[in-house]
C-alpha positions as CSV (number, residue, x, y, z in Angstrom):
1,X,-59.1,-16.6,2.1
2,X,-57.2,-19.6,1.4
3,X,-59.7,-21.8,1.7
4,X,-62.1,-19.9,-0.9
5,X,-59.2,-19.9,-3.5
6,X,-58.9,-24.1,-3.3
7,X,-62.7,-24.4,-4.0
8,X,-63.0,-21.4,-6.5
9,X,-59.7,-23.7,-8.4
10,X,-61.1,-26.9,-7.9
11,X,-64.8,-25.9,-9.0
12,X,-62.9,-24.3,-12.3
13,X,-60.8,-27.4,-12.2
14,X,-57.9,-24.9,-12.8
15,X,-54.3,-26.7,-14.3
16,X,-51.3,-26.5,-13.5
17,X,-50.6,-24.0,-16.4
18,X,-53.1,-21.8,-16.0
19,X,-52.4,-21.9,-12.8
20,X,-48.9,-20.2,-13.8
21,X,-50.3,-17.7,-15.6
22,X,-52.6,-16.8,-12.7
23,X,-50.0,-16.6,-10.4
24,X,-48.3,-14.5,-12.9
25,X,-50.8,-12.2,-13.4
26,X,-51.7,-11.4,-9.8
27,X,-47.7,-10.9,-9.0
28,X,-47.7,-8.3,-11.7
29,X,-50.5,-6.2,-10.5
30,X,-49.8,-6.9,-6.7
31,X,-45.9,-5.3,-8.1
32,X,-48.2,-2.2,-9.8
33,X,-50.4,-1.5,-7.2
34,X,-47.2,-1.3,-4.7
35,X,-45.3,0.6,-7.0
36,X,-48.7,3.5,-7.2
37,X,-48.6,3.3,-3.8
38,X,-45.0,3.9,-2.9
39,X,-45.8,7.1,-5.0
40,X,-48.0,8.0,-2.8
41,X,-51.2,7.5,-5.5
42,X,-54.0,7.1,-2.9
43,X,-55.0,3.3,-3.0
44,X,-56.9,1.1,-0.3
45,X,-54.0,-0.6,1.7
46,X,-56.6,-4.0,1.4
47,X,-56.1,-4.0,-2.1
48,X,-52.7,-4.5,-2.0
49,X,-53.0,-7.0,0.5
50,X,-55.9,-9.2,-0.9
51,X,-53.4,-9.0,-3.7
52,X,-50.9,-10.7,-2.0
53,X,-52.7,-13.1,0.1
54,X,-54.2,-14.3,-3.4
55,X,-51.1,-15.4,-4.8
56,X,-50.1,-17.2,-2.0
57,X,-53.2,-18.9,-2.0
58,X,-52.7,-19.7,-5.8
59,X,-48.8,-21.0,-5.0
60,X,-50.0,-23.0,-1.8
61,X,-52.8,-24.7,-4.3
62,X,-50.1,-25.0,-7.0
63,X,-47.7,-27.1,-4.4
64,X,-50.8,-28.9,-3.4
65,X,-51.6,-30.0,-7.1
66,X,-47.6,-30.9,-7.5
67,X,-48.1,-32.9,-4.3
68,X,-43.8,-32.2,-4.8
69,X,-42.1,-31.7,-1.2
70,X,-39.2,-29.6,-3.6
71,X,-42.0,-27.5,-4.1
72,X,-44.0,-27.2,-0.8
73,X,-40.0,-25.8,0.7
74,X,-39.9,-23.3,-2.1
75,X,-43.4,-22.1,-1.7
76,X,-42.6,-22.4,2.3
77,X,-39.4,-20.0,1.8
78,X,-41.2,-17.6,0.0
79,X,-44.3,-17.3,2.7
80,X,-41.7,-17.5,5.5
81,X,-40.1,-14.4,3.9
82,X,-43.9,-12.9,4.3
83,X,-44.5,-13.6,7.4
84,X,-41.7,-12.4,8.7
85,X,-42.3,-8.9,7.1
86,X,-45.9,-9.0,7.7
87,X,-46.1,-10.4,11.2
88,X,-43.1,-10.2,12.5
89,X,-44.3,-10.1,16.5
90,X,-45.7,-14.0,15.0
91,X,-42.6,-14.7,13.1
92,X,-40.5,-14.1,15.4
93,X,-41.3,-17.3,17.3
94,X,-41.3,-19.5,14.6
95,X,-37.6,-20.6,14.8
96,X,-39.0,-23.4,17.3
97,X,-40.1,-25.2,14.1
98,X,-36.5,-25.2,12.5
99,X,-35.3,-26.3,15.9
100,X,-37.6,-29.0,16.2
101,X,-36.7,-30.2,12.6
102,X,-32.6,-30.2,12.9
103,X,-33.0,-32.1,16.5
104,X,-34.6,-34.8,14.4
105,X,-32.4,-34.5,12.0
106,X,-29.4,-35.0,13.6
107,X,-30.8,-38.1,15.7
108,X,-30.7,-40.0,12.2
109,X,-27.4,-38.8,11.0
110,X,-24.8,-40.9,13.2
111,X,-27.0,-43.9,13.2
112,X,-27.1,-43.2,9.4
113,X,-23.8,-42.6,8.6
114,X,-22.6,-45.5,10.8
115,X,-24.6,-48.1,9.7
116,X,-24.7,-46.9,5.6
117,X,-20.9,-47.1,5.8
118,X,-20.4,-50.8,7.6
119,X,-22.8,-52.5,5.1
120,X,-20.6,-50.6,1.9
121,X,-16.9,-51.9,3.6
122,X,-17.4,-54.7,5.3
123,X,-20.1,-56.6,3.1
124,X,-17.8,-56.2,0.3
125,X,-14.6,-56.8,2.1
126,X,-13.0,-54.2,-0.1
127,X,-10.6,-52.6,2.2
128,X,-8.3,-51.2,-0.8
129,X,-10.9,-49.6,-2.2
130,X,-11.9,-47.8,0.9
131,X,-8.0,-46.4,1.2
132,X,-8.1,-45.8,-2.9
133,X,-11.8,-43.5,-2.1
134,X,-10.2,-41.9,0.7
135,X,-7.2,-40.6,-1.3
136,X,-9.0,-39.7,-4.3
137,X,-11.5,-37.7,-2.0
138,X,-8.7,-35.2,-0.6
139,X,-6.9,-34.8,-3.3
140,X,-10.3,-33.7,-5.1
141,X,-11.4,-31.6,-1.8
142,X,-7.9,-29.8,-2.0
143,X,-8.2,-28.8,-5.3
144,X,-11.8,-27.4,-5.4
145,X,-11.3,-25.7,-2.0
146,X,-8.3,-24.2,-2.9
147,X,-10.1,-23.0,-6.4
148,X,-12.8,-21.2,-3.8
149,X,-10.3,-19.6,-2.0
150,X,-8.5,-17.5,-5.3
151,X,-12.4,-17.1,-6.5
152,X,-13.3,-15.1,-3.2
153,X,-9.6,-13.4,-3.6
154,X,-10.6,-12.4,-6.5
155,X,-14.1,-11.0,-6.8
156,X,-13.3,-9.3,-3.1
157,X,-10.4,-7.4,-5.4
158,X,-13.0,-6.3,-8.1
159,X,-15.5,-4.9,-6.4
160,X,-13.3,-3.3,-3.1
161,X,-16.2,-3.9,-1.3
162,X,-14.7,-2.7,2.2
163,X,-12.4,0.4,1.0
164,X,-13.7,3.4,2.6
165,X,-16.9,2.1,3.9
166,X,-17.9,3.8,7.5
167,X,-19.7,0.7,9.2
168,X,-20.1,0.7,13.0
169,X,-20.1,-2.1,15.1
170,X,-23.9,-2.7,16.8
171,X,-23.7,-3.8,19.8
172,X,-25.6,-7.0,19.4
173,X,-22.8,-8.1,16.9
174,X,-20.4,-7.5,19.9
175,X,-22.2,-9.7,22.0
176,X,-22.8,-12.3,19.2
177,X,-18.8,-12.3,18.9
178,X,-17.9,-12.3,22.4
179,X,-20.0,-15.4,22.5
180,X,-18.2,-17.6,20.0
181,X,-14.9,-16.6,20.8
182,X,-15.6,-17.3,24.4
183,X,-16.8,-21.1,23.6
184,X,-13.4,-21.5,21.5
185,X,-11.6,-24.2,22.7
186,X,-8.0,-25.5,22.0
187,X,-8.4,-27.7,18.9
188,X,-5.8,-29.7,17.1
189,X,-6.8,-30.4,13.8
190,X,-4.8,-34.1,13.4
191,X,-6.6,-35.4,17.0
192,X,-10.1,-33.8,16.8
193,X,-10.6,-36.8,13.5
194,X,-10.6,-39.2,15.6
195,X,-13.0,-40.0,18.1
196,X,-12.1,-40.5,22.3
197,X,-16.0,-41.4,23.3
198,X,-18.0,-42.6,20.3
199,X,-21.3,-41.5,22.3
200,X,-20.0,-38.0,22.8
201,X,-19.1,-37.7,19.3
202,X,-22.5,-38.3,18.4
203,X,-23.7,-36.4,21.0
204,X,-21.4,-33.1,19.8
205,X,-22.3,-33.9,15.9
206,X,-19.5,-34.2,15.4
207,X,-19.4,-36.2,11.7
208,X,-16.0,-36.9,10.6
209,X,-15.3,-38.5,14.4
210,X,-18.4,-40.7,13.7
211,X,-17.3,-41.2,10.2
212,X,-13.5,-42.6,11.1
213,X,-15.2,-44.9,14.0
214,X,-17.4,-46.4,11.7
215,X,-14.6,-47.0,8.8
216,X,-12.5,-48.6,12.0
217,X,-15.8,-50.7,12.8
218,X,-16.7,-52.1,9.4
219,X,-12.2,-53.0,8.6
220,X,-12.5,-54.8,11.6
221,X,-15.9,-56.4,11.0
222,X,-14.0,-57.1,7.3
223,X,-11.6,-59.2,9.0
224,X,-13.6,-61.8,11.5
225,X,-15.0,-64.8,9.8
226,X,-18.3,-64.9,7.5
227,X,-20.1,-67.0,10.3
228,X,-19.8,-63.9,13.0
229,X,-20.0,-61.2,10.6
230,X,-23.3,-62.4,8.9
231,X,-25.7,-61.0,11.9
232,X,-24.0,-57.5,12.5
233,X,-24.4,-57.2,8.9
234,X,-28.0,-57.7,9.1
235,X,-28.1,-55.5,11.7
236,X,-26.7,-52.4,10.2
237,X,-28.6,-53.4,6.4
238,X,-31.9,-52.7,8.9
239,X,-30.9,-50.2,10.5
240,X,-29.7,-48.5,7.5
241,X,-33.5,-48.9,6.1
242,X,-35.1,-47.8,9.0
243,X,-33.5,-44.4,9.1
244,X,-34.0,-43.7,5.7
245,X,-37.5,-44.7,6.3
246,X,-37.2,-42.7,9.3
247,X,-36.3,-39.6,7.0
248,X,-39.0,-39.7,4.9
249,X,-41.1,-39.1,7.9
250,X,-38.9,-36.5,9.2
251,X,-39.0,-34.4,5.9
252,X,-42.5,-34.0,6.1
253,X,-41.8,-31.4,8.3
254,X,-39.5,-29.9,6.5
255,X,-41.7,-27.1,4.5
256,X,-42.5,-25.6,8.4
257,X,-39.2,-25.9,9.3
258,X,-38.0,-23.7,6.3
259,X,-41.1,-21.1,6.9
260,X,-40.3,-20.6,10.5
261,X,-36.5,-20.3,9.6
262,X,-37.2,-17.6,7.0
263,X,-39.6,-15.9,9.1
264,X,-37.9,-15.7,12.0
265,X,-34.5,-14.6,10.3
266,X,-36.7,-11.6,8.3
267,X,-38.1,-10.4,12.1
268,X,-35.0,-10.8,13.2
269,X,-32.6,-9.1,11.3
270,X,-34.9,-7.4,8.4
271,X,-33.9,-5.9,5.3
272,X,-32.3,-2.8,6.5
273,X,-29.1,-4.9,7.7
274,X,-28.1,-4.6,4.0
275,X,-27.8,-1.3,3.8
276,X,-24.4,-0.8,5.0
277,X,-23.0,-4.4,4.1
278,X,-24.8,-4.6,0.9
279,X,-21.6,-5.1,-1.1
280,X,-20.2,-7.5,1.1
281,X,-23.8,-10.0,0.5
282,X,-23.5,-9.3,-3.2
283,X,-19.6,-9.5,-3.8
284,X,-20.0,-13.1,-2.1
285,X,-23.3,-14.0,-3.7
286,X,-21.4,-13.2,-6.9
287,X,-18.6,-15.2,-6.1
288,X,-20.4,-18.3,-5.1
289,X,-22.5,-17.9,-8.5
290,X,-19.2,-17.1,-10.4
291,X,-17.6,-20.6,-8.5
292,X,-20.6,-22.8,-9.4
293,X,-20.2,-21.4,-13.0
294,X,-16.7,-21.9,-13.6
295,X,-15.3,-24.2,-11.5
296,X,-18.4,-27.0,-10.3
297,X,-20.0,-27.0,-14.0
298,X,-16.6,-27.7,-15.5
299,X,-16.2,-30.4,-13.7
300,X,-19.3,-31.6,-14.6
301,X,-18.6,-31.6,-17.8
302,X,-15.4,-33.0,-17.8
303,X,-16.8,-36.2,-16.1
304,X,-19.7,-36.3,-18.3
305,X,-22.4,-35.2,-15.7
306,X,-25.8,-35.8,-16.2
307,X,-26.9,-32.5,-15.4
308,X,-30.6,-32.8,-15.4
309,X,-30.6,-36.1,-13.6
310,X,-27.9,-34.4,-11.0
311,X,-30.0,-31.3,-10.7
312,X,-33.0,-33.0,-9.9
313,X,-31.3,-35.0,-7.3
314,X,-29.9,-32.1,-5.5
315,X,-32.4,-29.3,-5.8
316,X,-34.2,-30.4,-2.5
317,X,-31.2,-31.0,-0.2
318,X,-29.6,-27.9,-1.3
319,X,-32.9,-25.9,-0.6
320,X,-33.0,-27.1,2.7
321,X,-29.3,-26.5,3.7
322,X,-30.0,-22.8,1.9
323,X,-33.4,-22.1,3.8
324,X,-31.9,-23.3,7.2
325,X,-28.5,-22.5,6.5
326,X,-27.7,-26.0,8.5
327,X,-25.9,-28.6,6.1
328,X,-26.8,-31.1,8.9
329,X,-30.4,-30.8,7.6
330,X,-29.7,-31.9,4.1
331,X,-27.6,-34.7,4.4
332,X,-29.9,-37.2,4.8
333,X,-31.4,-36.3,1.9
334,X,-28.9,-35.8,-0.2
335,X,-27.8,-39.6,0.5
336,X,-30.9,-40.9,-0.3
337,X,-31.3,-38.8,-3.6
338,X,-27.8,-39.3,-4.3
339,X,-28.0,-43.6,-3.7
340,X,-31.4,-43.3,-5.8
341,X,-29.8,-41.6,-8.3
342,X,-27.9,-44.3,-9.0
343,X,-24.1,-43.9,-6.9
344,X,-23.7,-47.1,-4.3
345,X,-24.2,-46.8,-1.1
346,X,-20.6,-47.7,0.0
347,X,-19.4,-44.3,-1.8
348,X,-22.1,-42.2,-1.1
349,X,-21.7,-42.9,2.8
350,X,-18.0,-42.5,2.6
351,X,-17.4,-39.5,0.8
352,X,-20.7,-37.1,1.3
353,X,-20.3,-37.2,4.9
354,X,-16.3,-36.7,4.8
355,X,-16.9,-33.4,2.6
356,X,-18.5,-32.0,5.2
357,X,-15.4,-31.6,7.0
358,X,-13.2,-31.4,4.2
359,X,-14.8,-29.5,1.3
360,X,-16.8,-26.7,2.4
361,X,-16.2,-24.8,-1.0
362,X,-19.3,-22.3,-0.1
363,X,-17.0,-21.4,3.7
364,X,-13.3,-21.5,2.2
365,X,-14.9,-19.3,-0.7
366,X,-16.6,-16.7,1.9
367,X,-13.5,-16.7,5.0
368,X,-10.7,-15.1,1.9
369,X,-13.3,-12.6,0.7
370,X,-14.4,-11.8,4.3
371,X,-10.8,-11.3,5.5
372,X,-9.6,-9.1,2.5
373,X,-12.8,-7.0,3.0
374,X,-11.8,-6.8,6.9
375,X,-8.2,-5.9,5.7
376,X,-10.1,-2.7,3.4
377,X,-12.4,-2.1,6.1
378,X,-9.2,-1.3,8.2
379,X,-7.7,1.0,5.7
380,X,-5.1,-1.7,5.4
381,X,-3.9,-2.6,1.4
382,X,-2.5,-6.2,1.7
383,X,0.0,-7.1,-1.1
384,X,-0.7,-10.2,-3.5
385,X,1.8,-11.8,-1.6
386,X,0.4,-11.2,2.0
387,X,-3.0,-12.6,0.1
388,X,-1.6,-15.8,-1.2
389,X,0.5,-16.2,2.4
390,X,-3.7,-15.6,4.2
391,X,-4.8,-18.2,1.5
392,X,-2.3,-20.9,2.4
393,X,-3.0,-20.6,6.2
394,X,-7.0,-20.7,5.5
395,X,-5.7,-23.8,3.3
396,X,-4.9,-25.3,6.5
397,X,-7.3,-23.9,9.0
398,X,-10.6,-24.4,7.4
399,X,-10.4,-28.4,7.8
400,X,-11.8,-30.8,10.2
401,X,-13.4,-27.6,12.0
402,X,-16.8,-27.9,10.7
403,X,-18.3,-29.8,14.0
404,X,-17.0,-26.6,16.2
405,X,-20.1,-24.1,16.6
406,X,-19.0,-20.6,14.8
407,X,-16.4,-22.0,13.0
408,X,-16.6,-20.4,10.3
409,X,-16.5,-16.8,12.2
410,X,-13.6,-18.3,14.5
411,X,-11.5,-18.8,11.6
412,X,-12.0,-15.7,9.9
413,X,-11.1,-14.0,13.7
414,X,-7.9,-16.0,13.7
415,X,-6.6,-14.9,10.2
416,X,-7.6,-11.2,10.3
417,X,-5.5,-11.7,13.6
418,X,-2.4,-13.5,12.0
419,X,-2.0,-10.1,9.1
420,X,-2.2,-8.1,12.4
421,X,-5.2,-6.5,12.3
422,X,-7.2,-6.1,15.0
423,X,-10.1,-8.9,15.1
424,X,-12.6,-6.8,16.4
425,X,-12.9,-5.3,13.0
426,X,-14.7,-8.9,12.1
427,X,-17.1,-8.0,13.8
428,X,-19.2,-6.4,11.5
429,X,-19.7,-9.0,9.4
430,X,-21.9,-10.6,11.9
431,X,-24.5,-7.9,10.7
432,X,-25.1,-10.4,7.9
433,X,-23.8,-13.4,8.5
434,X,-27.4,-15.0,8.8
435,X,-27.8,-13.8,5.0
436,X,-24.7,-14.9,3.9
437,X,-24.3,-18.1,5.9
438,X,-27.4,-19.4,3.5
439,X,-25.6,-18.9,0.6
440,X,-22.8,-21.0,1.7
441,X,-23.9,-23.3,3.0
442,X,-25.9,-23.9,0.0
443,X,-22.7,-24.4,-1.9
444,X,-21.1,-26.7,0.2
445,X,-23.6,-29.3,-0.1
446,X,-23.8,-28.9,-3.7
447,X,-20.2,-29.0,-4.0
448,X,-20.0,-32.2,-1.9
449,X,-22.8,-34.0,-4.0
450,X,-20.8,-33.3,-6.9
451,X,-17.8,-34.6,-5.0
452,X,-19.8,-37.6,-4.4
453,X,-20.9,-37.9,-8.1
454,X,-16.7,-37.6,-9.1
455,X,-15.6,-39.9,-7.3
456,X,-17.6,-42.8,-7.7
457,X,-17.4,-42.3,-11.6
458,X,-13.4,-42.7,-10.7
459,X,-14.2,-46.0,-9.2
460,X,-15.9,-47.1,-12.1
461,X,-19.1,-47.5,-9.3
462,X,-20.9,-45.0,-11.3
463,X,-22.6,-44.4,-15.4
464,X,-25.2,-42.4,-16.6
């Protein structure tokens, strides 16, 4: 069917406009057509489907024409999302592509991160300004994350999303939970910064370990004499180059990765998960939307932001993160887009990779909303005092966790059980924490870009 469309288009030499329009016009009958026959108007079932299949051969051809790889991940979601409804004894296999795609990933992000970061401090020498980045980068990360918190607060308040609802635990989410909690492991939040092993900090992903060794590596390589330092420089200037290189190759396979991820998460879980949690998806939806709106694009403004030139910079790493709800995935990309777009290398390495420890803005935003709605779902009313006393401990222990598998549902299993409620209540919200968990990851790698973007205009490193 596919096939026919691309030489029926290129015979008609169909463009890009058009092309629109078609895909326009077939969505709006294929919407008709379903609406007839959800009132039971008879209509042949292979109507509707030819309909469908013909719009997704238009939006495959219109990616193809773009030749954009932005574009081939949004068409990808959308036809993961139809696959999975449509085939789901196909889809839900598929997550083996998304598997293959983040094991590749995160081969190139210690090497990257490690060798992008000794070229920016040591061939500049500039070990002040590393120390000046570094301060300037919390203080920024506290703020914004503590601006997340009172957002999801807040909009958890308005809509009392979890006040009288009647949700049972599934069994499947008890399992799920058991899981996690059962691979918690006693963390300290000062020692688990720094490294013990180098190798099994790469090996455990864990970013902010690899981060610290490398700052250690490149001071030190600062410090010995221009003779010695000349070839590990070299070195890591190559190596640098080669992994981005090595991205580019990696990202071709990003589209599949995104479709099997979608399709497999639709097979999974379905649509009818939302039926019971439904205000839970949308109060945080709303709240991330409401964050971006009036905390991220004031910032913007207020450091002059080139919004267009941002946006198109970001759009494909935070499509990724949101399709594969994995910020590992994006990062590479989002330092390359980032360095293209015009922010050294020396600050993009230091402080993209560092907010992914530090400001998670999309995960501080969701674990106050998520408590509070626990708190309701309990039939327990928490003051605004007992609220502001849950915000300052989530202050403390959403940081540095972001390496720890199910940290986010960890945390949120700790606090619900510091106001004395019992944590199995949390369990619930593993009904759709596959939905959600897009969302926000979405937003932290769009808040950390931006992060990336203030800082360096601080510096002076960056202008429009």
């Amino acid at each position: 069917m596919i096939s026919i469309i691309f030489a029926v288009l290129n015979f008609f030499n169909v463009k890009q406009k058009s092309l629109y329009l078609l895909i326009l016009l077939f969505a709006t009958i294929a919407i008709l057509l379903g609406v007839i026959d959800h009132y039971s108007i008879s209509i042949e079932t292979d109507v509707l489907a030819a309909s469908r299949w013909i719009i997704w051969g238009l939006m495959i051809y219109l990616a193809y024409q773009r030749k954009s790889l932005t574009t081939w991940i949004v068409v990808a979601m959308m036809l993961g999302c139809e696959i999975g409804f449509s085939f789901p004894t196909v889809a839900i296999h598929m997550d083996v592509f998304s598997g293959i795609f983040l094991r590749l990933i995160k081969t190139i992000i210690a090497p990257l991160i490690f060798s992008t970061l000794v070229v920016g401090i040591a061939a500049h020498s500039n070990l002040k300004q590393v120390g000046r980045m570094g301060l300037k980068a919390i203080l920024y990360f506290e703020v914004v994350t503590t601006l997340a918190l009172f957002i999801g607060l807040a909009a958890i308040n308005i809509s009392k999303a979890g006040e009288g609802a009647k949700i049972e635990i599934q069994q499947a989410q008890t399992v799920k939970a058991e899981k996690l909690i059962a691979q918690k492991e006693s963390h300290n939040v000062i020692l688990d910064i720094f490294p013990e092993n180098i190798a099994k900090a790469v090996a455990d992903g864990q970013v902010l370990q690899v981060v610290v060794f490398s700052i250690l590596f490149a001071s030190g390589l600062a410090l010995v004499s221009e003779e010695k330092r000349r070839s590990m420089l070299q070195f890591t200037e190559s190596l640098s180059e080669v992994m981005f290189k090595f991205t580019h190759i990696v990202m071709y396979f990003a589209p599949f990765a995104v479709c099997g991820a979608l399709a497999y998460s639709i097979a999974s879980f379905g649509f009818e998960v939302l039926k019971n949690l439904v205000m839970l998806v949308a109060t945080l939806y709303s709240a991330l939307f409401a964050f971006v709106l009036l905390v991220l694009v004031p910032i913007g403004l207020i450091i002059k932001l080139n919004f267009r030139k941002f946006i198109d910079a970001v759009t494909e790493p935070v499509t990724i993160a949101f399709s594969t709800a994995t910020s590992e995935s994006a990062l590479p990309k989002a330092m390359e887009n980032l360095e293209a777009m015009g922010i050294p290398r020396k600050v993009v390495s230091f402080v993209l990779p560092t907010g992914y420890s530090f400001n998670l803005d999309g995960s501080t935003l969701y674990l106050s909303l998520a408590s509070v709605f626990v708190a309701q779902l309990a039939g327990i009313d928490l003051s605004i005092g007992e609220q502001i006393k849950m915000v300052v401990i989530l202050m403390l222990t959403s940081k540095g966790v972001a390496g720890v598998r199910g940290a986010t549902f960890l945390i949120l299993v700790a606090t619900v059980a510091d106001m004395g409620i019992d944590p199995h209540k949390a369990f619930v919200v593993l009904g759709v924490d596959a939905i959600m968990d897009m969302a926000r990851t979405g937003t932290n790698v769009l808040g950390n870009c931006l992060a990336t973007v203030v800082v360096a205009k601080w510096e002076g490193e960056y202008k429009d």
